[in-house]
C-alpha positions in Angstrom: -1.4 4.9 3.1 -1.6 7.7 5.9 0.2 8.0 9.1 0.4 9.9 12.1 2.8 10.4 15.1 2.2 11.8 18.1 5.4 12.7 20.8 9.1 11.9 20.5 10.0 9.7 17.9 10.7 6.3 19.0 12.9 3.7 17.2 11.7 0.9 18.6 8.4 1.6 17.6 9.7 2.8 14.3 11.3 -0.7 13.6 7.9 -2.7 14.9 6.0 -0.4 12.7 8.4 -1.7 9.1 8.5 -5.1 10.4 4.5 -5.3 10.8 3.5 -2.8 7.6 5.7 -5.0 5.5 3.7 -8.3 6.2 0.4 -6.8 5.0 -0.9 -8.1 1.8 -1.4 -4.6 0.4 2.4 -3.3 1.1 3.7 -4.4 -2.4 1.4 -2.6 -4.4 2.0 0.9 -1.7 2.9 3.6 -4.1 1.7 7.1 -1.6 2.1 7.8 1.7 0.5 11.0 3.7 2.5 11.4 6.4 0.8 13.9 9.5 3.8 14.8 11.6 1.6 17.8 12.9 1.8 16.2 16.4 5.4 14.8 16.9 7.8 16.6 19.5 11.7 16.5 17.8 14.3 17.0 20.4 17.0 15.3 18.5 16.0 16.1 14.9 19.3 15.3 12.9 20.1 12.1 15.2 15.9 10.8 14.6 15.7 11.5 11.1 19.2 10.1 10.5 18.0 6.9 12.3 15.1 6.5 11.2 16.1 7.2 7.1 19.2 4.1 8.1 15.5 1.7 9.4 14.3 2.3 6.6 16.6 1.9 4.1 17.5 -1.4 5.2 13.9 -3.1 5.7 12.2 -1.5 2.9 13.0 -2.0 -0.8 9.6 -0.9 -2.2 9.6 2.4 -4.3 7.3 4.9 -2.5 6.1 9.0 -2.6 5.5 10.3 1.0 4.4 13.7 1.5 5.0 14.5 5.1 2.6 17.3 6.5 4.1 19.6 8.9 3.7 22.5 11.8 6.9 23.3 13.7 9.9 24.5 12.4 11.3 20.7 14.5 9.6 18.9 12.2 9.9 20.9 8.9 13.6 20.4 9.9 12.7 16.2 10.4 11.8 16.8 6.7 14.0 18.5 5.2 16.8 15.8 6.5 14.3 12.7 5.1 14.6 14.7 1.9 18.3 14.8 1.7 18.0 11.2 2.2 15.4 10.2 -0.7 16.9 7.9 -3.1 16.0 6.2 -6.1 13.1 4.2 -4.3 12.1 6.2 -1.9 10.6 10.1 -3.0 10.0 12.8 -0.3 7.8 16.0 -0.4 7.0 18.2 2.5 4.1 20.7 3.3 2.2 22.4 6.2 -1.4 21.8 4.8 -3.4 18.4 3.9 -4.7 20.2 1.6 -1.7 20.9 -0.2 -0.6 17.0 0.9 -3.6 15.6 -1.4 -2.2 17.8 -4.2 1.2 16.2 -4.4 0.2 12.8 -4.7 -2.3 10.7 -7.5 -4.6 10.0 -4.9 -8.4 10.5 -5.1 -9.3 11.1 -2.2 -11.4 14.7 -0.6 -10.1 16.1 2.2 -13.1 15.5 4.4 -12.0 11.9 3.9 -8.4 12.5 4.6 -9.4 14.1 7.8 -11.9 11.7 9.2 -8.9 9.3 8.6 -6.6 11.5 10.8 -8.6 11.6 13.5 -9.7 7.9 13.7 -5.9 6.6 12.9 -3.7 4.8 15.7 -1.3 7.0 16.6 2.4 6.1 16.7 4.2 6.8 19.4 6.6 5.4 21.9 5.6 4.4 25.2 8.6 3.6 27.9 
């Protein structure tokens, strides 16, 4: 699966986001996540990740690698902190190219693909 977020982290959205990917047929077989956090603004990085990590913990169950791609030192921080949080189900890498993203995981997929992805993917973001 990829992902992108765009702007301040929102948990609201966050929380719509679980409840809605976990209904898909395909979310029981999800293994890999690319995760493009090139574009999100962190003001309150400990508070969001810690949040988010708690959302996540308790509505997903499913063992997972996400490799979360980043550009500011705010959300290299965001990643580090969803690192210390991993746990036996859920696996966390960070890295500041897609190129190095597609290395980390099994995944077959070119970059030119991962790419056109990126830029046709709804964006996430929270909108008061």
């Amino acid at each position: 699966m990829i992902k992108k977020y765009i702007g301040d982290p929102c948990l609201n959205t966050y929380i719509n986001y679980l409840d809605a990917i976990t209904k898909e047929e395909f979310f029981p077989r999800l293994k890999y996540i690319i995760t493009d956090l090139t574009g999100m603004k962190i003001d309150q990085v400990k508070l969001s990740a810690q949040k988010i990590s708690e959302i996540r913990k308790e509505k997903v169950s499913l063992s997972f690698t996400e490799v979360m791609v980043v550009a500011t030192p705010d959300t290299t921080a965001f990643a580090t902190l969803f690192k210390k949080e991993e746990n036996e189900n859920a696996k966390f890498n960070y890295c500041s190219t897609f190129e190095k993203a597609l290395t980390l995981l099994p995944v077959e997929m070119s970059i030119e693909e991962l790419k056109e992805i990126l830029q046709n993917i709804e964006n996430y973001t929270c909108i008061s």
